[in-house]
Backbone and ligand atoms as CSV (ligand in chain L), in Angstrom:
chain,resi,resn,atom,element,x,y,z
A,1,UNK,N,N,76.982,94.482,99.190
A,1,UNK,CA,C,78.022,94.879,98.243
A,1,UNK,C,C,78.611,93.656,97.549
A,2,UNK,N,N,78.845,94.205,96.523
A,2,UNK,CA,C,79.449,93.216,95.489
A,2,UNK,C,C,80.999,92.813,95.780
A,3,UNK,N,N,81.589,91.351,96.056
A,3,UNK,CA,C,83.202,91.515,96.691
A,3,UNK,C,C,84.147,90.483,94.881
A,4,UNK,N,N,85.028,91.140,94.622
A,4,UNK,CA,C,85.617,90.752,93.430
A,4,UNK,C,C,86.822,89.640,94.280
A,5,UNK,N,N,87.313,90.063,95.015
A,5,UNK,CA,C,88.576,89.465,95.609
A,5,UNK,C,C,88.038,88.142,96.948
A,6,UNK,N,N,86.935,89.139,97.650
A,6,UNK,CA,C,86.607,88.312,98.994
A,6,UNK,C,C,85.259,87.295,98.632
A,7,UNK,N,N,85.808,86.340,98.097
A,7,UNK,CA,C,84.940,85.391,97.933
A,7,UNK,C,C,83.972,85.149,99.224
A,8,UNK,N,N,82.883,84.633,98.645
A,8,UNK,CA,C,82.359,83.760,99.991
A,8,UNK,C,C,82.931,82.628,100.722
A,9,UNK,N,N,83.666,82.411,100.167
A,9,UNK,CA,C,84.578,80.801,101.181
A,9,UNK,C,C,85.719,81.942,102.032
A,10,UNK,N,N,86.413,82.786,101.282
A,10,UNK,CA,C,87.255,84.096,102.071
A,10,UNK,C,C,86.188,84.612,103.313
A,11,UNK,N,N,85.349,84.900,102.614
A,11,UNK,CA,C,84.658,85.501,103.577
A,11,UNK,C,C,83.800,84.835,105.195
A,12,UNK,N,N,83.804,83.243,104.569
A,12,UNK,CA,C,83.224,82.911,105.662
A,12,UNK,C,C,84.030,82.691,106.660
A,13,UNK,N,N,85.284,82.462,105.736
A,13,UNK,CA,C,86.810,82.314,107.108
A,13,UNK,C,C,87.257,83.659,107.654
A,14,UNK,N,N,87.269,84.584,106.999
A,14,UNK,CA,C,87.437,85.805,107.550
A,14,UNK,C,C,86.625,86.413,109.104
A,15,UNK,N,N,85.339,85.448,108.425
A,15,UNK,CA,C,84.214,85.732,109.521
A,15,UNK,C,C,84.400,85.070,111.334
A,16,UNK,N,N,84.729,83.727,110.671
A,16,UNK,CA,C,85.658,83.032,111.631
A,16,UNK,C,C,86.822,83.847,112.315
A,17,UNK,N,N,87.668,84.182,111.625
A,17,UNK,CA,C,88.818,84.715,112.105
A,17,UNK,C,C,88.526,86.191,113.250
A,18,UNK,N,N,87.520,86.533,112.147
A,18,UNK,CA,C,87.304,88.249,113.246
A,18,UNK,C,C,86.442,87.190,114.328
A,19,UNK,N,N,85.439,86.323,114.573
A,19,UNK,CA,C,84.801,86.290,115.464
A,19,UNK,C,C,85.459,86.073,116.964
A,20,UNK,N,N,87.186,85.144,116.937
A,20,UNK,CA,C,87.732,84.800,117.369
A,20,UNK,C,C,89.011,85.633,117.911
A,21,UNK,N,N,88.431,86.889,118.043
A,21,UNK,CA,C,88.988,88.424,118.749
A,21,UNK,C,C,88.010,89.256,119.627
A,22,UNK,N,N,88.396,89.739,120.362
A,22,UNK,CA,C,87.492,90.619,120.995
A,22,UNK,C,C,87.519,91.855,120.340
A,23,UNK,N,N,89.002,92.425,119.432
A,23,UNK,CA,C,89.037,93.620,118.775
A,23,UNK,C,C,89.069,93.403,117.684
A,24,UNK,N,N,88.310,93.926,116.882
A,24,UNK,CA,C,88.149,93.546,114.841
A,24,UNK,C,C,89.844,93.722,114.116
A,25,UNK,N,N,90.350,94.906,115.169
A,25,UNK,CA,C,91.420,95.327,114.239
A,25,UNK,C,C,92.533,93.780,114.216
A,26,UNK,N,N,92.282,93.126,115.493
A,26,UNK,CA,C,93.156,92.123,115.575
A,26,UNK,C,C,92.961,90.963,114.203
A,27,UNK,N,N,92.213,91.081,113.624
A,27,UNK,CA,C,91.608,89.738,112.594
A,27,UNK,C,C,92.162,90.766,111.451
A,28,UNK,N,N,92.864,91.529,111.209
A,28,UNK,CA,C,93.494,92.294,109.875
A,28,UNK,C,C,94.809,91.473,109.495
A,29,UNK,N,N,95.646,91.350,110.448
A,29,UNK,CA,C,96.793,90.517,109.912
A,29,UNK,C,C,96.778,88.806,109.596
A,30,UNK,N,N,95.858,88.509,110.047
A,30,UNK,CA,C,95.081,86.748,109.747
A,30,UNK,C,C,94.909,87.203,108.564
A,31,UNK,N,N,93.589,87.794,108.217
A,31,UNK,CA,C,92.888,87.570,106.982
A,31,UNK,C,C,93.578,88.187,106.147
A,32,UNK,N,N,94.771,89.193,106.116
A,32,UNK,CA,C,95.270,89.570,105.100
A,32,UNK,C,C,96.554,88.229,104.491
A,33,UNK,N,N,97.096,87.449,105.325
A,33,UNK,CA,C,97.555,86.056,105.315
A,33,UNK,C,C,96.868,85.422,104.445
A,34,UNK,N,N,95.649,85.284,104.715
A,34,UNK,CA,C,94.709,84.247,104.170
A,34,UNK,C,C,94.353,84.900,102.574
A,35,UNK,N,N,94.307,86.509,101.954
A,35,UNK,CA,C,94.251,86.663,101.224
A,35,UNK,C,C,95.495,86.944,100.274
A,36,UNK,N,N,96.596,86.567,100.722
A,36,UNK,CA,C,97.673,86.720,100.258
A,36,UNK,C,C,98.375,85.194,99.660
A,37,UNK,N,N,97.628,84.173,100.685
A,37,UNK,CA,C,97.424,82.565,100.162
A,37,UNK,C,C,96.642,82.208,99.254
A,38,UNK,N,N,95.505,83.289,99.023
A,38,UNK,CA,C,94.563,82.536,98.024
A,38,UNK,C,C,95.648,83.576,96.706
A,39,UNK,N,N,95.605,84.531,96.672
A,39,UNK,CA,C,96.168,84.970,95.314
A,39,UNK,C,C,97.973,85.401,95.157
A,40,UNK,N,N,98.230,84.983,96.207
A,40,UNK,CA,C,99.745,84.816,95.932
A,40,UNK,C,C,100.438,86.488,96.451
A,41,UNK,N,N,99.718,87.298,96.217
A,41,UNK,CA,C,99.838,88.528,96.726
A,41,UNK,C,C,98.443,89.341,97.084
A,42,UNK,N,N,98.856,90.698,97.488
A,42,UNK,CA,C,97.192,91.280,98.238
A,42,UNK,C,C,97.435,92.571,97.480
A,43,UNK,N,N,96.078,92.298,96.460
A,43,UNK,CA,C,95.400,93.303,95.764
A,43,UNK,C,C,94.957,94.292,96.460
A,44,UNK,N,N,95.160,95.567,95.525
A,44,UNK,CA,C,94.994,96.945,96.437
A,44,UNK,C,C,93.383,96.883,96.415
A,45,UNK,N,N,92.568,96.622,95.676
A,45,UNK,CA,C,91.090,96.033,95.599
A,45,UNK,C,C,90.778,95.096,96.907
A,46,UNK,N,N,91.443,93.952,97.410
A,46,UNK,CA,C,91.379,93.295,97.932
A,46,UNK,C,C,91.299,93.786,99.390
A,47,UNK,N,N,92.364,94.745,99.561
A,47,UNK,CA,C,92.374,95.662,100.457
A,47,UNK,C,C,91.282,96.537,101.151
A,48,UNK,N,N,90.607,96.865,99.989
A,48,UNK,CA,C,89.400,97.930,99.779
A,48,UNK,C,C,88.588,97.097,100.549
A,49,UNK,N,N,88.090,95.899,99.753
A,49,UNK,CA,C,87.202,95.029,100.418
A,49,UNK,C,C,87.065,94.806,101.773
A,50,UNK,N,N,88.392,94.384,102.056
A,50,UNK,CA,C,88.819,93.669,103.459
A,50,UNK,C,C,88.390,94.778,104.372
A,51,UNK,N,N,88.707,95.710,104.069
A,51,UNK,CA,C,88.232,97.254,104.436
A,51,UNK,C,C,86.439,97.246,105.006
A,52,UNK,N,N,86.000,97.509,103.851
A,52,UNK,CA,C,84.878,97.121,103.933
A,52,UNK,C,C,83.872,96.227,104.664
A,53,UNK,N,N,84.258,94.975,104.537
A,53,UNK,CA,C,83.965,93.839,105.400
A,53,UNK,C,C,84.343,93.504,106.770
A,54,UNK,N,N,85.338,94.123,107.440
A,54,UNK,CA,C,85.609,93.883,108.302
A,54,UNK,C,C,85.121,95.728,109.343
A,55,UNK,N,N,84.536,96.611,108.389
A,55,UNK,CA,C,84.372,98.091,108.722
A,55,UNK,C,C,85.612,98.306,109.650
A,56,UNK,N,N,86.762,98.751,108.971
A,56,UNK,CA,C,87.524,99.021,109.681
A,56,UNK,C,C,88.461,99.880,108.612
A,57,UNK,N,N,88.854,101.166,108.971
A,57,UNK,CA,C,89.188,102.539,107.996
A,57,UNK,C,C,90.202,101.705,106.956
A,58,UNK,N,N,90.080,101.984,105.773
A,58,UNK,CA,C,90.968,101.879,104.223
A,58,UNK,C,C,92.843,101.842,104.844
A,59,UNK,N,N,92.572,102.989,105.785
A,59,UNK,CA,C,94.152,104.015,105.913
A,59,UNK,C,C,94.508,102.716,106.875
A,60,UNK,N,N,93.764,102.424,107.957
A,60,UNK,CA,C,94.577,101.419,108.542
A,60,UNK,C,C,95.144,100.118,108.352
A,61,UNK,N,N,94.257,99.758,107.332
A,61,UNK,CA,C,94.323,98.402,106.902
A,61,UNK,C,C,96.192,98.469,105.633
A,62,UNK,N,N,95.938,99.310,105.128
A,62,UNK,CA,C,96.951,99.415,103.734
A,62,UNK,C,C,98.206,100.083,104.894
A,63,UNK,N,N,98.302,100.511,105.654
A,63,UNK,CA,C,98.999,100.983,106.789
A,63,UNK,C,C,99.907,99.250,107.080
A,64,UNK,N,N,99.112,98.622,107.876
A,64,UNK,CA,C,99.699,97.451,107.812
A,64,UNK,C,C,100.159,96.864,106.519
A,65,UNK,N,N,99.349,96.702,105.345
A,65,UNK,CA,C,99.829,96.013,104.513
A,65,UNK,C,C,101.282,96.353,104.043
A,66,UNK,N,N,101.289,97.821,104.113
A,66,UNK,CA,C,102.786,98.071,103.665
A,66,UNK,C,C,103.666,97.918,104.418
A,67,UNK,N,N,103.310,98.186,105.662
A,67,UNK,CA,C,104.322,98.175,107.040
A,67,UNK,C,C,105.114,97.241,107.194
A,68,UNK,N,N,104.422,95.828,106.703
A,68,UNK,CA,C,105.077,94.088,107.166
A,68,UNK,C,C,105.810,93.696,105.382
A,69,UNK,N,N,107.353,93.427,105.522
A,69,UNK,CA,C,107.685,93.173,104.340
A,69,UNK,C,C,106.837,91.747,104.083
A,70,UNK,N,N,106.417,91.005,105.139
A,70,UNK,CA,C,105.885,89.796,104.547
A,70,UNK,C,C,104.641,89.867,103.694
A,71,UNK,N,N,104.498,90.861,103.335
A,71,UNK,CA,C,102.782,90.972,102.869
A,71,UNK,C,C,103.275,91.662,101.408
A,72,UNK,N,N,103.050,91.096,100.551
A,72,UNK,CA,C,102.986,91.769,99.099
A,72,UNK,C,C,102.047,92.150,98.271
A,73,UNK,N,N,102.317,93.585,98.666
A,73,UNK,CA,C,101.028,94.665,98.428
A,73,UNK,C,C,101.110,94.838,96.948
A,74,UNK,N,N,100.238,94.745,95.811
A,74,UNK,CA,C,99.774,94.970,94.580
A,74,UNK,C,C,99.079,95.918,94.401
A,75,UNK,N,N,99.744,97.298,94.062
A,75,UNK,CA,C,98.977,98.232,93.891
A,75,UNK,C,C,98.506,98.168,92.667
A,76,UNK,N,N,97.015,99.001,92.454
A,76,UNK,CA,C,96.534,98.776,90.987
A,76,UNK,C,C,97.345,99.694,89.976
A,77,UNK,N,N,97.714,98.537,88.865
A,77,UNK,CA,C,98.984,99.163,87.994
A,77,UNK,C,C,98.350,97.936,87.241
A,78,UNK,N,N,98.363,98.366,85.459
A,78,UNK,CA,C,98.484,97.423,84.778
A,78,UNK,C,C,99.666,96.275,84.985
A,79,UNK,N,N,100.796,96.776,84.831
A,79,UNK,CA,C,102.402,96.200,85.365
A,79,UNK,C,C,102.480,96.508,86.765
A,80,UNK,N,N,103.192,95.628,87.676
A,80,UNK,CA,C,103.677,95.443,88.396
A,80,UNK,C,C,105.118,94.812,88.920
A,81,UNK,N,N,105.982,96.278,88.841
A,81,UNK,CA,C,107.492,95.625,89.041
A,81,UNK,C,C,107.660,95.774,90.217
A,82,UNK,N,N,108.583,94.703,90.908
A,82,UNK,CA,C,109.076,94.238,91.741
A,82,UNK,C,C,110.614,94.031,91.273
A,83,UNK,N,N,111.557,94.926,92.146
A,83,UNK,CA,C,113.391,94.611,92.044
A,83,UNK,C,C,113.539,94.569,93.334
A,84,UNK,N,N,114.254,93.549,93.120
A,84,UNK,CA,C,115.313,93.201,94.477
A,84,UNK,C,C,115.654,94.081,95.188
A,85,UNK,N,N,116.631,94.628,96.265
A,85,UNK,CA,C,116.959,96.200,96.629
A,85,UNK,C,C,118.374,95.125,97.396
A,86,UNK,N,N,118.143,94.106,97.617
A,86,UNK,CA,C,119.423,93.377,98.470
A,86,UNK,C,C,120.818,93.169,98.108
A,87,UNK,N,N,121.634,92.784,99.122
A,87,UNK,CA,C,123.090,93.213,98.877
A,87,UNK,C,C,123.415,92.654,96.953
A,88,UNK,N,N,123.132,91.168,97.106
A,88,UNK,CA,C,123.662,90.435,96.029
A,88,UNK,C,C,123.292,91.710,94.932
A,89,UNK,N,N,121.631,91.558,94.789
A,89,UNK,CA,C,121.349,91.891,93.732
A,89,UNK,C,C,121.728,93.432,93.025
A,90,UNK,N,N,122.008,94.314,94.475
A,90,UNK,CA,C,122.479,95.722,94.962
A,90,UNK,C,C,124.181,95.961,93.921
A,91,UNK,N,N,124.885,94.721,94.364
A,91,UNK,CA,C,126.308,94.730,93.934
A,91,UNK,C,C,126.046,93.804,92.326
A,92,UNK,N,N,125.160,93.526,92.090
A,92,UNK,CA,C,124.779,93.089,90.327
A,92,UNK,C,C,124.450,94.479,89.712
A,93,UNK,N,N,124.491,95.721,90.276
A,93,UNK,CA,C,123.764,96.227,89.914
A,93,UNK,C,C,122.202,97.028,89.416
A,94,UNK,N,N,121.510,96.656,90.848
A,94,UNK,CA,C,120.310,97.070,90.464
A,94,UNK,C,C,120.193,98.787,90.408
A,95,UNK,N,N,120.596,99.500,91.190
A,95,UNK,CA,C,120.746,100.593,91.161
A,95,UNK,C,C,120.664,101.220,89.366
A,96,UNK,N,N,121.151,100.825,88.653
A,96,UNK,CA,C,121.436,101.058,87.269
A,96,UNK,C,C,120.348,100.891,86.907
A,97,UNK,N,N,119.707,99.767,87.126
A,97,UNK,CA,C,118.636,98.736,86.754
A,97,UNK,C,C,117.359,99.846,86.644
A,98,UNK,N,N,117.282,100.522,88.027
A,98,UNK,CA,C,116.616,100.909,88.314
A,98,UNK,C,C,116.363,102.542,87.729
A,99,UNK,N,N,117.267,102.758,87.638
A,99,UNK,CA,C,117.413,103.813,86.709
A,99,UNK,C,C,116.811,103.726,85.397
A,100,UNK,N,N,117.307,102.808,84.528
A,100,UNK,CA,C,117.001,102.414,83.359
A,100,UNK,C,C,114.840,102.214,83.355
A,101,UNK,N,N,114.433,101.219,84.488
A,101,UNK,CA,C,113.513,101.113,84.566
A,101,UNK,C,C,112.365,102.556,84.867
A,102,UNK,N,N,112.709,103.550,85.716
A,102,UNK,CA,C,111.970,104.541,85.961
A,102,UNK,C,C,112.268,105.622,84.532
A,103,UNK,N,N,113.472,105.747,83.603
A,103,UNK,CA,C,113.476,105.982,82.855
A,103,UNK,C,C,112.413,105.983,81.546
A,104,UNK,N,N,112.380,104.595,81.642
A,104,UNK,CA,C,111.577,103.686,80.530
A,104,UNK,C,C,109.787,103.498,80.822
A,105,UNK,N,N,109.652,103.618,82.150
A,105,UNK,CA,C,108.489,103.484,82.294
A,105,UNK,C,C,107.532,104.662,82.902
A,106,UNK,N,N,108.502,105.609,83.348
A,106,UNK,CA,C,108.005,107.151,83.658
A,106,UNK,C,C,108.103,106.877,85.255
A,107,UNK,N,N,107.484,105.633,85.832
A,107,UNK,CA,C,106.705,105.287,87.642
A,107,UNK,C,C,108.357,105.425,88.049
A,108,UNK,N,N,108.383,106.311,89.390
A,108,UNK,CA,C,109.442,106.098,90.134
A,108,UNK,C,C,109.381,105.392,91.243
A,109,UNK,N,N,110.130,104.816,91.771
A,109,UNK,CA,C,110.675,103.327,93.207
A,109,UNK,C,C,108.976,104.011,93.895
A,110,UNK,N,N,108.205,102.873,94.528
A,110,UNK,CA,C,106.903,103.530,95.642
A,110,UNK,C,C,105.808,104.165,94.356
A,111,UNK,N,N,106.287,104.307,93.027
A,111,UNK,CA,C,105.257,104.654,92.614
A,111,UNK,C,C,104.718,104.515,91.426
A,112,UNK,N,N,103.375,104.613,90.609
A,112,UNK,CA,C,102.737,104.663,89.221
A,112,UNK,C,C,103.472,105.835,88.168
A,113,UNK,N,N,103.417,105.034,87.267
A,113,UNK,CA,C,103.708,105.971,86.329
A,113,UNK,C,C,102.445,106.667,85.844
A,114,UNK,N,N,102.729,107.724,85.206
A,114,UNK,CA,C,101.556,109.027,85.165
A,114,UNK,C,C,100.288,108.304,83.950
A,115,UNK,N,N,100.717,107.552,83.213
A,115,UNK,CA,C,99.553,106.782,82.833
A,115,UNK,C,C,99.073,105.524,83.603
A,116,UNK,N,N,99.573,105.383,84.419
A,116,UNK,CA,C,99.063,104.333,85.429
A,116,UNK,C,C,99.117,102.161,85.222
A,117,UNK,N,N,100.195,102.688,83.860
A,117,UNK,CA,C,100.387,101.171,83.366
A,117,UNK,C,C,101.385,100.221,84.241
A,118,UNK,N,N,102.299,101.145,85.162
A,118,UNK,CA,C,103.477,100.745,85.894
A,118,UNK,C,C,103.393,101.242,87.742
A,119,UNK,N,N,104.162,100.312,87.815
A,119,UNK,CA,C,104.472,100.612,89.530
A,119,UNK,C,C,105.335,99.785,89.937
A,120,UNK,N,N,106.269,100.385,90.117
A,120,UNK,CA,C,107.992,99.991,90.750
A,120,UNK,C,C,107.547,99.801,91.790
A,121,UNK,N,N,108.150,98.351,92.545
A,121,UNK,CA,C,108.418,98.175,94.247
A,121,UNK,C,C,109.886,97.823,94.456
A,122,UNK,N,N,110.319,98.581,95.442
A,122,UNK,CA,C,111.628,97.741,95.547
A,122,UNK,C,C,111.380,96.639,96.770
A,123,UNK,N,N,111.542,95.737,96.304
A,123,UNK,CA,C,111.666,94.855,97.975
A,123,UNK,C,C,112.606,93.698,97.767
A,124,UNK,N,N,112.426,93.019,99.306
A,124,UNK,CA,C,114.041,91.954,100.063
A,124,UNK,C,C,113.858,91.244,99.168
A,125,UNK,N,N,114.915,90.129,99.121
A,125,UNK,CA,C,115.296,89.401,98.079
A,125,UNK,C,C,114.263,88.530,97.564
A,126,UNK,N,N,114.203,87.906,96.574
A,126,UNK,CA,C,112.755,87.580,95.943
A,126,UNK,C,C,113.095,86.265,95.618
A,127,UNK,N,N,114.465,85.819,96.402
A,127,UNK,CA,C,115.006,84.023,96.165
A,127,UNK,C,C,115.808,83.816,94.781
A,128,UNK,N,N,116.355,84.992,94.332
A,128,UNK,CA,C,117.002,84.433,92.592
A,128,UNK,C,C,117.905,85.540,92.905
A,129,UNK,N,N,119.175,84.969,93.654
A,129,UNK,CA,C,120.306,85.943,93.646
A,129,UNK,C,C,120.960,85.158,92.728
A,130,UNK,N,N,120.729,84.205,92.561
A,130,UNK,CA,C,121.867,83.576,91.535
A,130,UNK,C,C,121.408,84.282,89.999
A,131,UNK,N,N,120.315,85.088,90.007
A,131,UNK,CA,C,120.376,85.490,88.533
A,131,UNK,C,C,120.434,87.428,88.910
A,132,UNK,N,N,121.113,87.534,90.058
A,132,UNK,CA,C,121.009,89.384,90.560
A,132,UNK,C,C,121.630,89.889,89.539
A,133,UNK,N,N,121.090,91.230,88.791
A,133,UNK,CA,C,120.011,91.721,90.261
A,133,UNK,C,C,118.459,91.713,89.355
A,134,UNK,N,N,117.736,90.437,90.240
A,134,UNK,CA,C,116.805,90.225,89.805
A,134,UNK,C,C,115.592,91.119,89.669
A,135,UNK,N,N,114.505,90.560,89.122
A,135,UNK,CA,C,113.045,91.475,88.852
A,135,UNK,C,C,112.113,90.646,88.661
A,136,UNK,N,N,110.942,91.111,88.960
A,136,UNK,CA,C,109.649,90.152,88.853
A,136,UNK,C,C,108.967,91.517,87.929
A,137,UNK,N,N,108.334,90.963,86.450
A,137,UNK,CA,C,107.147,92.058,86.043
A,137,UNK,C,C,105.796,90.925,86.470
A,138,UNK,N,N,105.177,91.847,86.958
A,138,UNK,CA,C,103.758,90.712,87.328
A,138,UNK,C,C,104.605,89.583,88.041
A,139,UNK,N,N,104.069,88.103,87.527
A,139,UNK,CA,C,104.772,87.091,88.077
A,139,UNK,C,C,105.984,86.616,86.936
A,140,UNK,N,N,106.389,87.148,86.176
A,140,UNK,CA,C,107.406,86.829,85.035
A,140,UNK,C,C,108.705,87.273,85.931
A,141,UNK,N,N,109.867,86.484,86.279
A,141,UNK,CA,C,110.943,86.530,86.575
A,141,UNK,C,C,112.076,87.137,85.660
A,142,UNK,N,N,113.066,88.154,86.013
A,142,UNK,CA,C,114.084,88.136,84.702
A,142,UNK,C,C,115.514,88.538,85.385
A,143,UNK,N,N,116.664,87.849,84.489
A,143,UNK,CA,C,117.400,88.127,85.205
A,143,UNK,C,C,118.240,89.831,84.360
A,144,UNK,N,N,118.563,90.728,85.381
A,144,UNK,CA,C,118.973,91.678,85.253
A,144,UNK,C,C,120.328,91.843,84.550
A,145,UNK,N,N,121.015,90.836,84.976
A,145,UNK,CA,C,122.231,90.451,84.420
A,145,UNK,C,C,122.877,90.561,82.889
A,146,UNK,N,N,121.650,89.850,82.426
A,146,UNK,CA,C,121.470,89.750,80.668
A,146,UNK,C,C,120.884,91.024,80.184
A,147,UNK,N,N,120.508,91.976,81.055
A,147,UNK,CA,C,120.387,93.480,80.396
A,147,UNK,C,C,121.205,94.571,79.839
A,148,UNK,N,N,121.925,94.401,79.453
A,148,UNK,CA,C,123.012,95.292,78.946
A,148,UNK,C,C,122.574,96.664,78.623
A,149,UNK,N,N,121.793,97.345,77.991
A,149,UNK,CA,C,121.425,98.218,77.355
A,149,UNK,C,C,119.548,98.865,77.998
A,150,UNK,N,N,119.386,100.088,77.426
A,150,UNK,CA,C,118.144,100.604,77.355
A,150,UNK,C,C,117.073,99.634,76.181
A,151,UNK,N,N,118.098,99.406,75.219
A,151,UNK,CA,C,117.266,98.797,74.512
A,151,UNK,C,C,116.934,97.241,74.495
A,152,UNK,N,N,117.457,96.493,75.663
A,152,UNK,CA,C,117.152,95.373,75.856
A,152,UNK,C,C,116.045,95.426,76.877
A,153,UNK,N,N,116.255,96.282,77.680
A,153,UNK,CA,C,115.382,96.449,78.833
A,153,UNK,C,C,113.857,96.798,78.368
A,154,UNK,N,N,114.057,97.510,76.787
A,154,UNK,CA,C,112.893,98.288,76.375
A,154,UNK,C,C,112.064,97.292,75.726
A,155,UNK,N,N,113.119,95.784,74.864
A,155,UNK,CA,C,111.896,94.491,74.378
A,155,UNK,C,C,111.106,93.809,75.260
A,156,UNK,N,N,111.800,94.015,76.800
A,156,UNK,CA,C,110.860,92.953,77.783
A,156,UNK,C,C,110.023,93.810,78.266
A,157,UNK,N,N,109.845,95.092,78.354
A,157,UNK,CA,C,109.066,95.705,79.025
A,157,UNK,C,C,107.813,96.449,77.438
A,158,UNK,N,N,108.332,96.054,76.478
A,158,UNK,CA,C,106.618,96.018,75.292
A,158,UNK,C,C,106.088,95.379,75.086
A,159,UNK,N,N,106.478,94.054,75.814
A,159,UNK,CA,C,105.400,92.789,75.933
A,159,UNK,C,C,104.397,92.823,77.076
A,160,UNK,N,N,104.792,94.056,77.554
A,160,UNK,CA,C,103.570,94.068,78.786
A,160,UNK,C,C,103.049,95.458,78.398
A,161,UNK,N,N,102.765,96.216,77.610
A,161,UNK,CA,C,102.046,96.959,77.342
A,161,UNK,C,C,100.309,96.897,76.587
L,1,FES,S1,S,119.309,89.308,96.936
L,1,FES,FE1,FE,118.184,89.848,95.205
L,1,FES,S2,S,117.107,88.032,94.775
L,1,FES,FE2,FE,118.187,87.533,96.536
């Protein structure tokens, strides 16, 4: 099989990693580490793979991935938002935020929007309370703060269409 995410250098460490268990399932939280170092977060593709390569069920693997806040799961979504959900950013107002955003983009908190261009995550603080209540689209940072309106919210979010 053809691997988009699990390179052969991934893969030969992966190989390492499972060999160095007696149970396969134990080498899921290593190598999902290791694929979360090479691309900064873990592709729902990536997932698939890891799946694959290590033969060990889809459901269990994405089971963990979501389970551990340390693991930042990328579901396939053209966009990918990420808001804060924490106190700071909570009392900046994300709640509103968030409103405005599932509004504007159709995807509600956990999910794709019905054309599949968006996917809201809420998660722990993302290190920029000083600009709460923050947001990540993709890897683009913004601060929530300077949003006043539907229609400010609506210029940063047609540059990713
Ligand atoms: S609490 Fe929201 S970024 Fe830190």
């Amino acid at each position: 099989m053809e691997y988009k995410f699990l390179t052969k250098e991934l893969q030969e460490k992966i190989k390492a990693i499972r060999n160095k268990y007696l149970v396969k399932e134990q080498a899921i939280i290593p190598s999902l580490h290791l694929i979360q170092e090479t691309y900064r977060d873990i592709p729902q593709e990536a997932v698939e793979e890891l799946s694959k390569f290590l033969e060990i069920p889809l459901a269990d693997i994405e089971g963990i991935v979501s389970f551990y806040d340390m693991f930042r799961f990328r579901k396939n979504a053209k966009n990918h938002i990420r808001l804060c959900r924490n106190l700071p950013c909570h009392l900046g107002g994300s709640r509103k935020l968030l409103k405005m955003l599932e509004k504007l983009t159709g995807a509600e908190a956990g999910g794709h929007s019905p054309d599949g261009k968006w996917y809201i995550e809420l998660v722990e603080c993302i290190g920029s309370c000083a600009i709460a209540p923050s947001f990540l689209i993709n890897y683009d940072l913004y601060d929530g703060s300077k949003i006043k309106s539907e229609e400010d919210l609506k210029k940063i979010l047609e540059k990713y269409k």
